[in-house]
Structure formats: C-alpha cells, structure tokens
Kinemage of the C-alpha trace (Angstrom):
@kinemage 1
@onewidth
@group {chain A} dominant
@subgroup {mainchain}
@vectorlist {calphas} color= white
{ca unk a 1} P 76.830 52.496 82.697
{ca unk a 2} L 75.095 55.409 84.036
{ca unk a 3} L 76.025 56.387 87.500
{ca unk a 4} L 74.438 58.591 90.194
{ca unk a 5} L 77.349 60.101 92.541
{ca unk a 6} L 75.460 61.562 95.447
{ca unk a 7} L 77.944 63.491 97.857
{ca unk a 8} L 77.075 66.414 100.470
{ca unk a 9} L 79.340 68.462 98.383
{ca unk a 10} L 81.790 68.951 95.562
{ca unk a 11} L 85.103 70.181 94.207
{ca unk a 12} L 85.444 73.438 94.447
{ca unk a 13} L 84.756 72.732 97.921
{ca unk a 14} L 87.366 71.195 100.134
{ca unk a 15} L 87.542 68.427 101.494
{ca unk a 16} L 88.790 64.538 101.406
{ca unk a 17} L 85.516 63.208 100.520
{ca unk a 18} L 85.081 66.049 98.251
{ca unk a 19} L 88.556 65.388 96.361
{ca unk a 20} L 87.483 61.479 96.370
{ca unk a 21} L 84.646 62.023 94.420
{ca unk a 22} L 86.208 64.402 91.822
{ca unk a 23} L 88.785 62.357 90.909
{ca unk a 24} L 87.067 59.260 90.770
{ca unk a 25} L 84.395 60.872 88.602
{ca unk a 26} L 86.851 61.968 86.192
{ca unk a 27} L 88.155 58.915 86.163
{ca unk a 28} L 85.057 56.752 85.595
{ca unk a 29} L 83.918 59.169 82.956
{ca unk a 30} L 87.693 59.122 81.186
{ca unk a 31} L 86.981 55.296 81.023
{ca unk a 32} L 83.699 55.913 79.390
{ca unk a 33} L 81.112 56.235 82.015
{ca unk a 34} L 78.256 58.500 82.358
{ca unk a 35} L 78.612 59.992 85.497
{ca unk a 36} L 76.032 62.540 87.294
{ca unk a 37} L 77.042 64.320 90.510
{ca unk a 38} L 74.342 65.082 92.127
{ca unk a 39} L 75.085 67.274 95.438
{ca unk a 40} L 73.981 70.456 97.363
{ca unk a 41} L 74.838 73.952 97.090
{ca unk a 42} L 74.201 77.299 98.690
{ca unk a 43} L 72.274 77.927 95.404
{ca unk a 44} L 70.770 75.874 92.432
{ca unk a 45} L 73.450 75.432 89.655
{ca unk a 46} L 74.563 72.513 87.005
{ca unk a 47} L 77.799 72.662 85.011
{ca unk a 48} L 79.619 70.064 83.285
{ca unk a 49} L 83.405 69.316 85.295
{ca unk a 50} L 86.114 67.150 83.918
{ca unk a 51} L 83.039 65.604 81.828
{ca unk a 52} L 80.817 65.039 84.213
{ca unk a 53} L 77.638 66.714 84.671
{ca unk a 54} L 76.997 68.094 88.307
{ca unk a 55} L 73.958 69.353 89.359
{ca unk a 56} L 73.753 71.434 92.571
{ca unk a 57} L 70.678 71.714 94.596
{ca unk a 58} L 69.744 74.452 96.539
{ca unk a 59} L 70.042 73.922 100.766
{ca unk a 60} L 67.249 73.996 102.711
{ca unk a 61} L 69.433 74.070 105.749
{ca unk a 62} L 72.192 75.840 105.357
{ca unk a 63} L 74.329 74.679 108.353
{ca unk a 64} L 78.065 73.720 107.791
{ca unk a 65} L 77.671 70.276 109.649
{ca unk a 66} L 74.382 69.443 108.850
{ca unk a 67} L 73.890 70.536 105.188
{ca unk a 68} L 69.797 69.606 103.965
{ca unk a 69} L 68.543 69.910 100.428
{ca unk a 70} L 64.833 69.057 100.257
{ca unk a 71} L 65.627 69.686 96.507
{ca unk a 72} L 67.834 66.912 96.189
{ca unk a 73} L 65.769 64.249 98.176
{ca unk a 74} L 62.897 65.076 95.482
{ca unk a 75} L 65.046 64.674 93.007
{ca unk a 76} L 66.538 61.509 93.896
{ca unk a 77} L 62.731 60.017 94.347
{ca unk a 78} L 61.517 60.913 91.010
{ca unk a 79} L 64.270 60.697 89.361
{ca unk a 80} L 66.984 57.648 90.850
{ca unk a 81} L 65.438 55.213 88.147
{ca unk a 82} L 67.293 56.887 85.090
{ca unk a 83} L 70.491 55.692 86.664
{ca unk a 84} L 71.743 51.921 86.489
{ca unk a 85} L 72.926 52.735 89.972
{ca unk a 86} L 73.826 55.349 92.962
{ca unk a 87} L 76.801 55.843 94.844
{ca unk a 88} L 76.557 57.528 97.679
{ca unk a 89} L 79.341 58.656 99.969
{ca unk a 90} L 79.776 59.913 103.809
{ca unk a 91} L 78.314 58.322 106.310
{ca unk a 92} L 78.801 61.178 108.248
{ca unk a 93} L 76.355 63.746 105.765
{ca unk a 94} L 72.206 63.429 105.179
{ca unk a 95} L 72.797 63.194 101.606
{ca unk a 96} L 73.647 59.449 101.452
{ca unk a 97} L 70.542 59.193 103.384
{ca unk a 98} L 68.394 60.212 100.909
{ca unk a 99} L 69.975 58.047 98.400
{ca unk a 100} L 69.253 55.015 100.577
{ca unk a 101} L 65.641 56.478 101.736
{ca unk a 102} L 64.062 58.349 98.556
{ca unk a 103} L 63.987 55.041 95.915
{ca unk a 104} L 64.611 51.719 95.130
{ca unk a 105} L 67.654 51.965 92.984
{ca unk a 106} L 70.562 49.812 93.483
{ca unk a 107} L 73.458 51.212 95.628
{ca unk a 108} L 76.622 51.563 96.402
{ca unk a 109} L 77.782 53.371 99.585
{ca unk a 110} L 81.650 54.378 100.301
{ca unk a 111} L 81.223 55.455 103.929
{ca unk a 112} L 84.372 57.363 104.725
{ca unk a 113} L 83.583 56.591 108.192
{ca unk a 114} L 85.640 57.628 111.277
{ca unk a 115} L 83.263 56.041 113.806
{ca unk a 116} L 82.476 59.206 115.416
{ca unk a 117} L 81.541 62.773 114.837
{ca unk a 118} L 84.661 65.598 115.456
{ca unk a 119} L 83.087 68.302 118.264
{ca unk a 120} L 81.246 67.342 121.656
{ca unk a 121} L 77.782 67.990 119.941
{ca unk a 122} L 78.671 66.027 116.834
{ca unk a 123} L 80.077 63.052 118.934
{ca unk a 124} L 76.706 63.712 121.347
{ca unk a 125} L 74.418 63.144 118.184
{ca unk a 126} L 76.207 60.280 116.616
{ca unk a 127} L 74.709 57.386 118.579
{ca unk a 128} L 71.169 59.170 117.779
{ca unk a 129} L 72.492 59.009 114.629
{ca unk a 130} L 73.303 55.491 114.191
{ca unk a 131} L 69.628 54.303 113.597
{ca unk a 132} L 69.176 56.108 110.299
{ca unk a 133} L 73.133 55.196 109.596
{ca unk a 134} L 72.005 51.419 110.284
{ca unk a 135} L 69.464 52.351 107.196
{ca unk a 136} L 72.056 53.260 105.185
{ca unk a 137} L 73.854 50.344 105.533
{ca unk a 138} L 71.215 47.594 105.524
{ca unk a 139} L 70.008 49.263 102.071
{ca unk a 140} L 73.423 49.624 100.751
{ca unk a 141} L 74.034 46.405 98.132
{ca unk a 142} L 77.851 46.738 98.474
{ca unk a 143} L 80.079 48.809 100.652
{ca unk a 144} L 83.547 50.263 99.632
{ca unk a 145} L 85.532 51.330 102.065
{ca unk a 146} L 89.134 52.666 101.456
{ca unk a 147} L 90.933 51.213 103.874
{ca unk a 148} L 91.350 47.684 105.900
{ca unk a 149} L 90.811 49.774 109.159
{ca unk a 150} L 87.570 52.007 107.941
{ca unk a 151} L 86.446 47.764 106.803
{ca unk a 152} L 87.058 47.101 110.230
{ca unk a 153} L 85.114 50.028 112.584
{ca unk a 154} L 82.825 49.734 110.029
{ca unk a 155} L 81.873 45.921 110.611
{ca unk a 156} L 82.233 46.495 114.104
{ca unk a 157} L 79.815 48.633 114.454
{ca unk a 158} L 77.203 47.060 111.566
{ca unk a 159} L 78.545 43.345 111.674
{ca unk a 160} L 75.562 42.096 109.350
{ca unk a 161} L 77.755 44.290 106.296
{ca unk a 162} L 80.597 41.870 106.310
{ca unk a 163} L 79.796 40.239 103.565
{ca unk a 164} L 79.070 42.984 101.429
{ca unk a 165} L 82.094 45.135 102.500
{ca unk a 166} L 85.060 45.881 100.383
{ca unk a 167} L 88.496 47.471 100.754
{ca unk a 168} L 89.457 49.691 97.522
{ca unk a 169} L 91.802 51.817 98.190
{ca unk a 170} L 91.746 55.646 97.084
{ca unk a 171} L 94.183 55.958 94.284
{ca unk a 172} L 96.936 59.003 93.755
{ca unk a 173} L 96.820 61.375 90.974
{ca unk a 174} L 99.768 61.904 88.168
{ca unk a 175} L 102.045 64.145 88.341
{ca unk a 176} L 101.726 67.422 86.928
{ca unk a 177} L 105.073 68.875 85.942
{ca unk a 178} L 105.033 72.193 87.020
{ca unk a 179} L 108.031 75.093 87.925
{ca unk a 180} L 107.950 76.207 90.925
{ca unk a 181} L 107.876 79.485 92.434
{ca unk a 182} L 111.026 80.155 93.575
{ca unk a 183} L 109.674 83.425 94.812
{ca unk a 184} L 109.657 82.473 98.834
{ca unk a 185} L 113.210 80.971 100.603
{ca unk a 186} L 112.896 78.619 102.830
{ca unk a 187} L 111.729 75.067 103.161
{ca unk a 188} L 108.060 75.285 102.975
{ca unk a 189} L 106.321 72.433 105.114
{ca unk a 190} L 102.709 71.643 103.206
{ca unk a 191} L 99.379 71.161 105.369
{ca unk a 192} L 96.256 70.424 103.156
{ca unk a 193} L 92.924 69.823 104.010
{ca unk a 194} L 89.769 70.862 105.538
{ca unk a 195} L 90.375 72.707 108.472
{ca unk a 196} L 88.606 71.664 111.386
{ca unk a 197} L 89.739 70.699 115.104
{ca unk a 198} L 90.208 67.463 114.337
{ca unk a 199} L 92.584 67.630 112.130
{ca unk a 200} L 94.625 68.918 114.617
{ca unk a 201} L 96.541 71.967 112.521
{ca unk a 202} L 97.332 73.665 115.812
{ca unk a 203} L 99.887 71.415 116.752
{ca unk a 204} L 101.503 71.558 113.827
{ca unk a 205} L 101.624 75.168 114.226
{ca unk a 206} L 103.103 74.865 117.849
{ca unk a 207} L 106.082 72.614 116.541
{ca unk a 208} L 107.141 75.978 114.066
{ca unk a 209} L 107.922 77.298 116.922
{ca unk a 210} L 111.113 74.469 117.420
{ca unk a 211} L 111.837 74.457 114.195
{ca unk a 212} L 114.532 76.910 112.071
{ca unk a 213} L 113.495 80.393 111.291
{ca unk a 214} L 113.801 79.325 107.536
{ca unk a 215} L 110.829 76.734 107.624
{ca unk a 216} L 107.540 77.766 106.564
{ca unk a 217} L 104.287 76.235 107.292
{ca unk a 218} L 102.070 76.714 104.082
{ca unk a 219} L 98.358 76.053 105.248
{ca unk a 220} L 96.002 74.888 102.160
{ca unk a 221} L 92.649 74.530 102.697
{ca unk a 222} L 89.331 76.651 104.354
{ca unk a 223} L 87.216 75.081 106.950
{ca unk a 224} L 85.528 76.468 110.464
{ca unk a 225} L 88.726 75.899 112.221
{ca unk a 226} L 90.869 78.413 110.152
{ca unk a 227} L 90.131 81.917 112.671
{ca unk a 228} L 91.205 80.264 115.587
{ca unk a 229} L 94.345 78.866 113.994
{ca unk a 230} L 95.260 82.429 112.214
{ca unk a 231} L 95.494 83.580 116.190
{ca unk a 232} L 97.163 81.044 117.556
{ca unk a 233} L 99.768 81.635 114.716
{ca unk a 234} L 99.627 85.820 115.996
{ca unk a 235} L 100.122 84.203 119.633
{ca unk a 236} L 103.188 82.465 119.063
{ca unk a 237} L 104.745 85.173 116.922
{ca unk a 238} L 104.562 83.019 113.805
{ca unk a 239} L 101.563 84.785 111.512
{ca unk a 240} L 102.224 85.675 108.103
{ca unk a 241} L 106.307 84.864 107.228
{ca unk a 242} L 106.352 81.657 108.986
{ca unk a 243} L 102.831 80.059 108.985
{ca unk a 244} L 100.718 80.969 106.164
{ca unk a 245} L 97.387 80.447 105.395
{ca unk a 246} L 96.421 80.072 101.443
{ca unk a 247} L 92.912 79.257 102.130
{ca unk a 248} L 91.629 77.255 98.806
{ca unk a 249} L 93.983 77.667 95.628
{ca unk a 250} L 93.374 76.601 92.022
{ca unk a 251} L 94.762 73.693 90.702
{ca unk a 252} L 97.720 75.977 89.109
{ca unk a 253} L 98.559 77.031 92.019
{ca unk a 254} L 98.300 74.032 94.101
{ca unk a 255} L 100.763 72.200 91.980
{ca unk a 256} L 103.237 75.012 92.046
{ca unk a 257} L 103.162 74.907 96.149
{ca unk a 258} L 103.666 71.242 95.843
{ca unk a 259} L 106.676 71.335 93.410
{ca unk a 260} L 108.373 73.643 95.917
{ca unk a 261} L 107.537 71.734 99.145
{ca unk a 262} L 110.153 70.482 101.000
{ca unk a 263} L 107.622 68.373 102.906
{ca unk a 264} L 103.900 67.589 103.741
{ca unk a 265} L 102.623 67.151 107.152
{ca unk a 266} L 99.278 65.663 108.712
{ca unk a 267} L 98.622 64.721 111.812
{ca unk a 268} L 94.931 64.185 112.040
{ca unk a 269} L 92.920 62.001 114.957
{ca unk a 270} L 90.597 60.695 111.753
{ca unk a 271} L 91.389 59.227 108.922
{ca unk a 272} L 89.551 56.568 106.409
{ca unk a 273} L 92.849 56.981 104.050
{ca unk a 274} L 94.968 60.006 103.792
{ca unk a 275} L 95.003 61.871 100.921
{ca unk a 276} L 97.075 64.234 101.590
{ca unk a 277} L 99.756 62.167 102.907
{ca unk a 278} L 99.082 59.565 99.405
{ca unk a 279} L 99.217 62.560 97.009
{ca unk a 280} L 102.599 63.653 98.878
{ca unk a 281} L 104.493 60.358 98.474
{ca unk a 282} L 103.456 60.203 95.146
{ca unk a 283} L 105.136 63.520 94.371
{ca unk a 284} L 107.466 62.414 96.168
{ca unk a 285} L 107.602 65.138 98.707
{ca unk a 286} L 109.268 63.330 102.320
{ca unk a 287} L 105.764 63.571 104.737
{ca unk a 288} L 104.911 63.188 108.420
{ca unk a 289} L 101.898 61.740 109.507
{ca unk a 290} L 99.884 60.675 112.688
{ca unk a 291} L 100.382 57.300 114.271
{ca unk a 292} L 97.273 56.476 113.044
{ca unk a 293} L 95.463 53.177 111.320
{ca unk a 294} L 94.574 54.498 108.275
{ca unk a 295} L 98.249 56.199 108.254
{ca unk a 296} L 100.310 53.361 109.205
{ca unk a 297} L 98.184 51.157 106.971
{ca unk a 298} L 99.384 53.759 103.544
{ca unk a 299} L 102.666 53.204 105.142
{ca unk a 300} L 102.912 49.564 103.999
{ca unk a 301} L 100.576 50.268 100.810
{ca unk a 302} L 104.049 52.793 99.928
{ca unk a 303} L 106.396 49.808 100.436
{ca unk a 304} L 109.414 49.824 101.965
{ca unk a 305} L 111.614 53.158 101.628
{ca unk a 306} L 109.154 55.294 101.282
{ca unk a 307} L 110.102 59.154 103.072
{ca unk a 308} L 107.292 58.965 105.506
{ca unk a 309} L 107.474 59.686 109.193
{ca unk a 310} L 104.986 58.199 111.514
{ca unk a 311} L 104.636 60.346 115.074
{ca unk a 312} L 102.541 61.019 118.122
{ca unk a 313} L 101.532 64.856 117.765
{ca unk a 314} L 101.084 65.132 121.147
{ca unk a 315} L 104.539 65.486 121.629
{ca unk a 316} L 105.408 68.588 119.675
{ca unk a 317} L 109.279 68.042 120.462
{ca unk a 318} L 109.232 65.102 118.549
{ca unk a 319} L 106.556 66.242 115.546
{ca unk a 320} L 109.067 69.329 115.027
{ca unk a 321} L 111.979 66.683 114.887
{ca unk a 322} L 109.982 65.039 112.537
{ca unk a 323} L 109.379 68.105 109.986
{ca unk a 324} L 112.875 69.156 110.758
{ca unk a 325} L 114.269 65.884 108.950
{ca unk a 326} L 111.384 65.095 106.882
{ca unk a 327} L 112.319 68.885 105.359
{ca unk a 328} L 115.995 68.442 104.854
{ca unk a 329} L 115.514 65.013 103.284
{ca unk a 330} L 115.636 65.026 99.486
{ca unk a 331} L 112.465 64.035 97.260
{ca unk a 332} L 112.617 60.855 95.862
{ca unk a 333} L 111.866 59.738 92.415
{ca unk a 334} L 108.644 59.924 91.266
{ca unk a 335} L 106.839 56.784 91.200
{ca unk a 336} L 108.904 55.192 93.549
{ca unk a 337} L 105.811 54.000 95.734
{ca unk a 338} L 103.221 51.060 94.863
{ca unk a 339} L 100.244 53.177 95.930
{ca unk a 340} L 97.676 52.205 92.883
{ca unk a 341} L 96.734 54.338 90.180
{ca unk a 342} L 92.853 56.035 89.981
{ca unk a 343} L 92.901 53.988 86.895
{ca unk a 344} L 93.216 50.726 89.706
{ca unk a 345} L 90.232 52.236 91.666
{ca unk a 346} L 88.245 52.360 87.991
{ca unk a 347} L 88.656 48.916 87.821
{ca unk a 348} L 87.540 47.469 91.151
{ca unk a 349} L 85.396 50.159 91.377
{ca unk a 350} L 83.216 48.990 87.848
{ca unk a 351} L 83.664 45.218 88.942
{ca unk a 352} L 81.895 46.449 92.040
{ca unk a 353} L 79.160 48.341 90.160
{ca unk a 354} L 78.642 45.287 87.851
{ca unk a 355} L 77.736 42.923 90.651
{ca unk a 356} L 74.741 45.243 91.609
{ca unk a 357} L 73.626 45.867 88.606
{ca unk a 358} L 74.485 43.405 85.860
{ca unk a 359} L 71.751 44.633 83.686
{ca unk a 360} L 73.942 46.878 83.015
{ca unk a 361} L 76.988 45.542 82.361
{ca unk a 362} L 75.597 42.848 79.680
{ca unk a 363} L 74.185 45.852 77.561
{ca unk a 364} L 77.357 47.443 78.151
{ca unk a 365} L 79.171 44.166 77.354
{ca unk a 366} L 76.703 43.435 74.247
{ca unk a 367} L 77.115 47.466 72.769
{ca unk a 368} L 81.229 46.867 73.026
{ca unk a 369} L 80.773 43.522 70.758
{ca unk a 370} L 78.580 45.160 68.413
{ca unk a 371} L 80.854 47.855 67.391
C-alpha cells in the first residue's frame, strides 16, 4: 500500500506528533509499506529516513504556530491520487487541512487533539477555528485517536465522528542497550519534549529547589518556551549544575541520558497520550506524571506495578516528593509493562487503512499469493 503521511513537521524536529509519525513510518515501511512524508520546512528538501522518503516543502508562512506551505497544498492537489491513501495528523496544524481540502483521496486523520489551543491567542482563535476543523473531520473516512479520552473530547465536540472514531494507542519503542555516561553524579531526573508553556517545565524546575543538591534536572527538547525557563532556572540559583538544558540531542545521545536516568518527569496540562512518560516505563526508568486523562489512562495500559507516580503540579511540595522517591526507586525490568509494541500499532493501523481503501489491500492481498 502506498501511503501519504502529511504532518506540519518531522523528526529532526521535536515534538510528540513529530516522534508519532517517525516511528510509525518506520514501522509501516519495516512491514513493507511505501510510505511518503510529505511535510513543511524552512526550505525545500527530500531525503530518504529510516526508508521512507520525506519530502519537505518550502513555508510560505514561516510562523512557529501557524506554519503555511502553499507548496505543499499544490502538491497534495495534483498529486494525492498516486497514493492509495493520506494520513494526516494534528488537528491543531493547517497541514491536515490541506489534505482534507486539496483532493479527493481517501483519508485517514489521527487528530492529536487537546480540545484547545496552549496561549490566550491560540485558545482565542480556536473556536474560529473549529469550522475548517469540522472540515477536517466530516472529510476524514476514519479517525484514530490514541487514547479513550482524545476519542472522547473528540466526539464531544464533532459527535457525527462516532462511528468512524478509533482508539489505537501509540506504541513504545525497543530498547536500545546503551552504556551510560557515568561522567555526571547525581540522580538525573529526565524532562523531554517540546517546550512550550503548557507543558508546564517551570514547575518542575521550582520543585529542584526541594529536592537534594545531588538531583539533576536534564531538560531535552527546544521549543519557544526554553529562554524563559533558562531564567527562571538563573532565578532560583539552579542554572547549569542542577537544571540543564540539552536542547535537541541525537539519538546516541538520547539513549545514553536515558540509560543513566534515575527518573522521567512530565507534568503537562495536554496530553492525547504521553510519550514521554510510555517510552520511560518501557525503559523502565520510575516516572511522574500529571493527574491527567491521557496520563492516568497509560497508567492502567502499564498494568499494575508499574513505577509511575500520578500528582497535581500545582503543589510543588508534593511534585518534589514525587521525583524525590520516583529517583531513589530502582528501575524495573525491562518489559515489565503491557504497553503494545509499534509492531501492535502496524497492525490496527493497516486494518484501519484497508477499510478505506480496499482496492488496495486485494492487490496487495492478490501480489502476496502470487509470489
């Protein structure tokens, strides 16, 4: 099957919806899919990624929050018929608008929606937004959302997509066996992700300041949020030994910060899943989280016994508790959670792509018997 992925933007940059699609791409195209990414970029660029092809068209508007590519909508109207389908992600970015607006070619949209935008402007435009969003929807042929609570703001807010709304759940990454460091003492806390207000980094930062001078906060990401969070860290004394900010690392390097985490900590408002929190239970790194749906919902998806800490940021006292124990509690054996497998989402995910286009799968079905 040949698949359109059309996604505001791509690994390298950062970003849950970003990571989503990489890995799920990979995946797909490990299990013998052709997949195309097709996405926008500060410049016009195509290179082939864990064996997919992505192409990168240039922005017309360059703004963070409201990324345009003119490029890509042409693209998508000439050119959406040489796929057997779309799938277009974020609710919350113009680009799965033009995969819904620009042709006629079956789709698949995997909204990662939060229900609202994450500044006063944002949250200002989002009920202007909701008319085009509605578009999206009503020309969608199937939803996938990640979670049972993304299913249901999602329904609430567009009840006539009930029927054609499912729940796959993002799936967690192997385990690369990696050494770690060992260069840095201390029990390193991990905080990974875009950084923006929402996600709410700055009271992480203000617990530090309750917990033991040998606990390190080891910020991972880039985002608009990061210059206001480096000062904050200056104001409370805690910049540069005790809070650090990485910015974005290679993979290499990623994996060598998580085999020498003691812990992994987010505590964001918005959620459709939790990545982070997913890929830290499946290293088994002890994690704290926000008392939030999406959050408590991984909880039971982990099963019982899993190291994960469920709190009200808010109350940095308690979050700093939290890290304190979640820190001094030994990893766990690997694979010691029932989160599924991307190779789980590659199978729910093609069942879903064969009910909107079963062209498709009977070629694909008839080519298999013929070899």
């Amino acid at each position: 099957m040949r698949v359109g992925f059309v996604t505001s933007a791509y690994h390298p940059d950062v970003g849950g919806v970003e990571t989503h699609c990489r890995r799920l791409c990979a995946a797909l195209a490990a299990a013998g899919d052709q997949v195309e990414v097709l996405t926008q970029h500060t410049v016009a660029a195509e290179e082939t990624m864990d064996g997919v092809l992505v192409r990168r068209f240039p922005l017309t508007v360059p703004a963070a929050n409201y990324r345009f590519s003119a490029a890509l909508w042409r693209w998508l109207r000439t050119h959406a018929g040489q796929y057997d389908l779309l799938h277009a992600h974020s609710y919350h970015a113009l680009a799965a608008l033009a995969a819904a607006l620009s042709n006629d070619t079956p789709l698949v949209f995997t909204p990662h929606y939060h229900g609202t935008g994450h500044s006063l402007l944002r949250s200002a435009l989002h009920p202007i937004y909701r008319p085009l969003g509605r578009r999206i929807v009503a020309r969608a042929d199937r939803i996938i959302c990640v979670t049972h609570a993304e299913r249901e703001l999602v329904v609430r807010h567009f009840p006539a997509a009930a029927e054609r709304t499912v729940v796959i759940p993002n799936g967690t990454d192997p385990i690369r066996v990696v050494e770690a460091t060992g260069e840095e003492p201390g029990r390193s806390i991990l905080c990974v992700g875009r950084l923006e207000r929402y996600k709410r980094v700055d009271r992480v930062i203000r617990a530090m300041v309750h917990l033991p001078a040998d606990h390190r906060l080891d910020v991972i990401g880039a985002g608009p949020a990061r210059e206001e969070l480096e000062q904050l860290a200056g104001r409370l004394g805690l910049a540069g030994r005790r809070v650090v900010f990485h910015g974005r690392l290679s993979d290499d390097a990623f994996a060598a910060r998580m085999a020498a985490a003691s812990a992994a900590v987010s505590v964001s408002t918005q959620e459709a899943f939790g990545m982070a929190v997913a890929d830290a239970l499946t290293a088994g790194i002890p994690a704290v989280a926000s008392f939030i749906p999406a959050h408590r919902e991984l909880a039971v998806m982990a099963g019982d016994g899993v190291p994960l800490w469920l709190v009200n940021p808010d109350d940095e006292v308690a979050l700093a508790e939290a890290l304190r124990v979640a820190a001094e509690t030994r990893r766990v054996t690997h694979g010691s959670n029932a989160l599924p497998t991307w190779s789980d989402v590659v199978l729910s995910t093609r069942e879903v792509y064969a009910s909107v286009a079963p062209q498709a799968r009977l070629t694909q079905q008839s080519g298999a018997a013929d070899r």
